[in-house]
SESEBA-765072 format. One line per field, with one value per residue (C-alpha): residue number from 1; residue in one letter; chain; x, y, z. Coordinates in steps of 0.001 Angstrom, whole numbers, plus 500000, padded with zeros to 6 digits. Example, Ala and Ser with C-alpha at 12.3 -4.5 7.8 and 13.67 -1.06 7.14 Angstrom:
! SESEBA-765072
nr	1; 2
rest	A; S
kette	A; A
X	512300; 513670
Y	495500; 498940
Z	507800; 507140
! end
This chain:
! SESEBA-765072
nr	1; 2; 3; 4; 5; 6; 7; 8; 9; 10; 11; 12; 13; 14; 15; 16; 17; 18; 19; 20; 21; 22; 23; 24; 25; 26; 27; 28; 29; 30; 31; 32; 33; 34; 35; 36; 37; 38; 39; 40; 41; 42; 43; 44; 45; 46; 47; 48; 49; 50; 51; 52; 53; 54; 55; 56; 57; 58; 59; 60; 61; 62; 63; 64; 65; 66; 67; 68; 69; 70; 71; 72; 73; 74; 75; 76; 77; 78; 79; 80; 81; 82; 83; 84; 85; 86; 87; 88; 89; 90; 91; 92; 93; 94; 95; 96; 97; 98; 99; 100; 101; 102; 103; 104; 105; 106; 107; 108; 109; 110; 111; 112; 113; 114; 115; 116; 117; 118; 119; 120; 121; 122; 123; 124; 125; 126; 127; 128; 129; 130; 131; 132; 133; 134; 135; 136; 137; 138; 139; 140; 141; 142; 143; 144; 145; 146; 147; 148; 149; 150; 151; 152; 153; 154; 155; 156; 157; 158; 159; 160; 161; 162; 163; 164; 165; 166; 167; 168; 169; 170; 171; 172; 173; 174; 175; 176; 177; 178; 179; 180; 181; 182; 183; 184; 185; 186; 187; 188; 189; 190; 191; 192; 193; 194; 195; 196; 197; 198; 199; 200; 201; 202
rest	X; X; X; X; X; X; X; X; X; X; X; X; X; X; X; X; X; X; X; X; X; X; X; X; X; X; X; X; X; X; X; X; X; X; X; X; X; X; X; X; X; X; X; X; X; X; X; X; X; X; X; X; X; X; X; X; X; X; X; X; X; X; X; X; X; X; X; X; X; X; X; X; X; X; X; X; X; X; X; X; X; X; X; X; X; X; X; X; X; X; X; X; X; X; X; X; X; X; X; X; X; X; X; X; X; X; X; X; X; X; X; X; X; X; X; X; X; X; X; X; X; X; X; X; X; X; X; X; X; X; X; X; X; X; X; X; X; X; X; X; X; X; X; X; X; X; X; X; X; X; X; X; X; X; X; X; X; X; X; X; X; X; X; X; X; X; X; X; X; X; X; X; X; X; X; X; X; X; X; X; X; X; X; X; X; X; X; X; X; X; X; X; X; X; X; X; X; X; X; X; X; X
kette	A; A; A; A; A; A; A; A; A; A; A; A; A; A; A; A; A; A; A; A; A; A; A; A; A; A; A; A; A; A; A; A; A; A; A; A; A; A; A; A; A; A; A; A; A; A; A; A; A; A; A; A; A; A; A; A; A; A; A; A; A; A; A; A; A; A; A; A; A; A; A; A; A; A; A; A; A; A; A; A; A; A; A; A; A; A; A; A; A; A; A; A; A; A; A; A; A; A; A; A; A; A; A; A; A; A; A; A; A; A; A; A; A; A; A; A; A; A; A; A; A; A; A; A; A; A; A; A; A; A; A; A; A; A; A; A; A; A; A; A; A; A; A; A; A; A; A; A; A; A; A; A; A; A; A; A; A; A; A; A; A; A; A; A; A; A; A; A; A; A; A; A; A; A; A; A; A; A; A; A; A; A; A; A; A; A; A; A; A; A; A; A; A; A; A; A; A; A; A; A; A; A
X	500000; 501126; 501053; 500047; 502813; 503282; 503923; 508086; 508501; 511399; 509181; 511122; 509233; 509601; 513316; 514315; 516916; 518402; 521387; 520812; 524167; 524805; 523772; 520344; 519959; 520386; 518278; 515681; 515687; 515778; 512862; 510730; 510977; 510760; 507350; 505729; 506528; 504892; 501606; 501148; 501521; 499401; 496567; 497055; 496627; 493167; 492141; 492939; 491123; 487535; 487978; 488070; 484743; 482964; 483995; 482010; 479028; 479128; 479047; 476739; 473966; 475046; 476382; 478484; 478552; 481900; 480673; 479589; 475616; 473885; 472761; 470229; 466603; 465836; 468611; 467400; 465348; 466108; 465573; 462905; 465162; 467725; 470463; 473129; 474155; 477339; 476060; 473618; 476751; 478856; 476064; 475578; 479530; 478819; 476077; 476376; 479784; 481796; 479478; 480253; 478274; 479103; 482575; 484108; 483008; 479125; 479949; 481358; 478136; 476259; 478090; 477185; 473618; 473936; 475651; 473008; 470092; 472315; 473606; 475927; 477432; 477639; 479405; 482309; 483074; 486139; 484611; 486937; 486494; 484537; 486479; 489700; 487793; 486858; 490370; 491660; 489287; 490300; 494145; 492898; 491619; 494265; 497131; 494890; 494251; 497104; 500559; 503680; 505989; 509263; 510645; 514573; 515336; 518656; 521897; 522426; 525602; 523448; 519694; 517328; 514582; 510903; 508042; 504984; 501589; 499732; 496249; 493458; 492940; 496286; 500421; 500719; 504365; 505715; 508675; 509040; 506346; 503981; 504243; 504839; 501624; 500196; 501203; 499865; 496102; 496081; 497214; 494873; 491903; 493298; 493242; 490040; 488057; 489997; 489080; 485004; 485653; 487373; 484245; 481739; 483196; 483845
Y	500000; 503501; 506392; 509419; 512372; 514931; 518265; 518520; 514842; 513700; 510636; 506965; 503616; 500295; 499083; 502957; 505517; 508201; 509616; 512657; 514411; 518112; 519324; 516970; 518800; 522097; 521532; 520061; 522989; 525789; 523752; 523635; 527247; 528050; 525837; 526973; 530656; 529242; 527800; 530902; 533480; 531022; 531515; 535292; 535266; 533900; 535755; 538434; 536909; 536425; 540207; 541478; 538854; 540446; 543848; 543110; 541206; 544885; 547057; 544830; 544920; 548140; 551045; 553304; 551895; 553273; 556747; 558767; 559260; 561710; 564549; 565507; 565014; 565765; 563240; 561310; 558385; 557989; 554423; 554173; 552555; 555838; 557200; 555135; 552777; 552334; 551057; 548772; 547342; 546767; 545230; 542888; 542069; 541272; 538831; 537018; 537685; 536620; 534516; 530623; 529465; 532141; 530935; 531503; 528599; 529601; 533464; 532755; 530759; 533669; 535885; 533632; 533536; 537224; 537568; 535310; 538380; 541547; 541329; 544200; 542851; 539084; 540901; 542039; 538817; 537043; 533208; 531265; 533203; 531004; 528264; 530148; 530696; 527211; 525942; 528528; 527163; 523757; 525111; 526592; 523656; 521817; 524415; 524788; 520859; 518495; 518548; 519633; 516647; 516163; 512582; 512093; 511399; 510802; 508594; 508041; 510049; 513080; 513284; 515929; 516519; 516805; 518849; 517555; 518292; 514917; 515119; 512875; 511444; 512611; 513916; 517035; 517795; 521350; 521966; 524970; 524508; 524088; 526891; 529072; 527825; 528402; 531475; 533015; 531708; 533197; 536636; 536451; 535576; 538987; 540991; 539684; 540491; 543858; 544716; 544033; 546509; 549037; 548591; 549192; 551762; 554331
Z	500000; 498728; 501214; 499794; 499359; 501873; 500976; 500147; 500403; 498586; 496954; 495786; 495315; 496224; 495434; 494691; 496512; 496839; 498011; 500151; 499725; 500402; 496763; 496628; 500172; 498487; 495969; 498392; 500661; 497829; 495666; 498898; 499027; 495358; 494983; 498266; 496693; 493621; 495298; 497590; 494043; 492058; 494788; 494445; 491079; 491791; 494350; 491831; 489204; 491027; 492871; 489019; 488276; 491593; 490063; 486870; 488740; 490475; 487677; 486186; 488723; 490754; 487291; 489150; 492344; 493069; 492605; 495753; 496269; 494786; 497441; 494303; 494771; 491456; 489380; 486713; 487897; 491689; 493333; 495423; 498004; 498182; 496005; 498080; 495350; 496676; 500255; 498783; 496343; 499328; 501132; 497937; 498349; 501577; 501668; 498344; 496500; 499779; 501332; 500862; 497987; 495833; 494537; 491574; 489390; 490475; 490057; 486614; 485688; 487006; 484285; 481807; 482421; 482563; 479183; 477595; 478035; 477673; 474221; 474444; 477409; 475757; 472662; 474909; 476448; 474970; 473622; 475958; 478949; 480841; 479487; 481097; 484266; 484571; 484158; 486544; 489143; 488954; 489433; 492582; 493914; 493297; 494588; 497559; 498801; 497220; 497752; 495855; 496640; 494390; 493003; 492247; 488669; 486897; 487938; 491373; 491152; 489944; 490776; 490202; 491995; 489871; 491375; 490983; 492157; 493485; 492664; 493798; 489910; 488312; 488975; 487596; 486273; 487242; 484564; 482684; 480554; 482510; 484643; 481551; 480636; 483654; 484348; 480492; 481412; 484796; 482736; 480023; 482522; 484676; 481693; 480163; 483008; 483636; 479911; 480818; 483816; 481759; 479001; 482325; 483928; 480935
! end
């Protein structure tokens, strides 16, 4: 029976080993660092991404929210609950865009429903946004609950140590390329949103 990975395990299988000398040790302690760095900027990134989606679900149900009330009683079509859009926005925050259910897979879908019955709005969406936001949940999930564990590759005389991310269903390989990759989508789904914002707000 195979235990699972802890997080900065040096991992070897039945039969395997590995010689632990003072450069593997380097390289242990410095890719421990490196990839706990990584996780904890990867969940920024994130947190980021689904502020800039709560910014839109703002704009989109609360226009100029950000803007100070109006101390006019005669401005163009005043809300029978007050001019205070901006109180009634962060209230709205508050109770459903911070609240438990409301992640960002459900806030996404929420866009998308949105986007369906306001065509302008549905016109400035990017087609693979939602596809982007659904991948960059699932990399949250899986930065946030499995561990990064590393496995010694190479001659004996000269190991390397492989990050990868142990998922419950797949091993996730954390070279180069995929981080490069990783690190593009988390960009484009930061600037898509921020470009929806920008399209709101002026």
């Amino acid at each position: 029976m195979n235990l699972p990975p802890y997080d900065s395990w040096i991992r070897i299988g039945a039969g395997e080993s590995v010689s632990i000398d003072a450069d593997v040790h380097k390289e242990w302690t410095d890719k421990t660092a490196a990839f706990r760095q990584i996780r904890g900027s990867v969940l920024a990134a994130v947190f980021e991404i689904e502020y800039s989606l709560d910014r839109v679900l703002q704009e989109v149900f609360f226009p100029g929210h950000d803007s100070p009330p109006s101390s006019d009683p005669t401005s163009a079509s005043p809300s029978k609950l007050g001019n205070d859009t901006r109180a009634r926005s962060s209230l709205f925050d508050d109770l459903f865009l911070k609240s438990a259910p409301f992640g960002l897979s459900r806030k996404a879908r929420i866009l998308k429903e949105i986007a369906r019955h306001v065509q302008p709005l549905s016109d400035r969406i990017p087609n693979d946004l939602f596809e982007c936001l659904g991948k960059v949940n699932d990399i949250r999930s899986k930065f946030a609950h499995y561990p990064i564990s590393f496995v010694p590759g190479g001659a004996v005389d000269r190991q390397a140590l492989q990050a990868r991310l142990s998922c419950k269903n797949e091993e996730i390989i954390l070279d180069e390329s995929y981080l490069s990759d990783l690190s593009a989508l988390l960009s484009k789904a930061k600037s898509d949103l921020d470009q929806l914002i920008r399209y709101l707000t002026t």
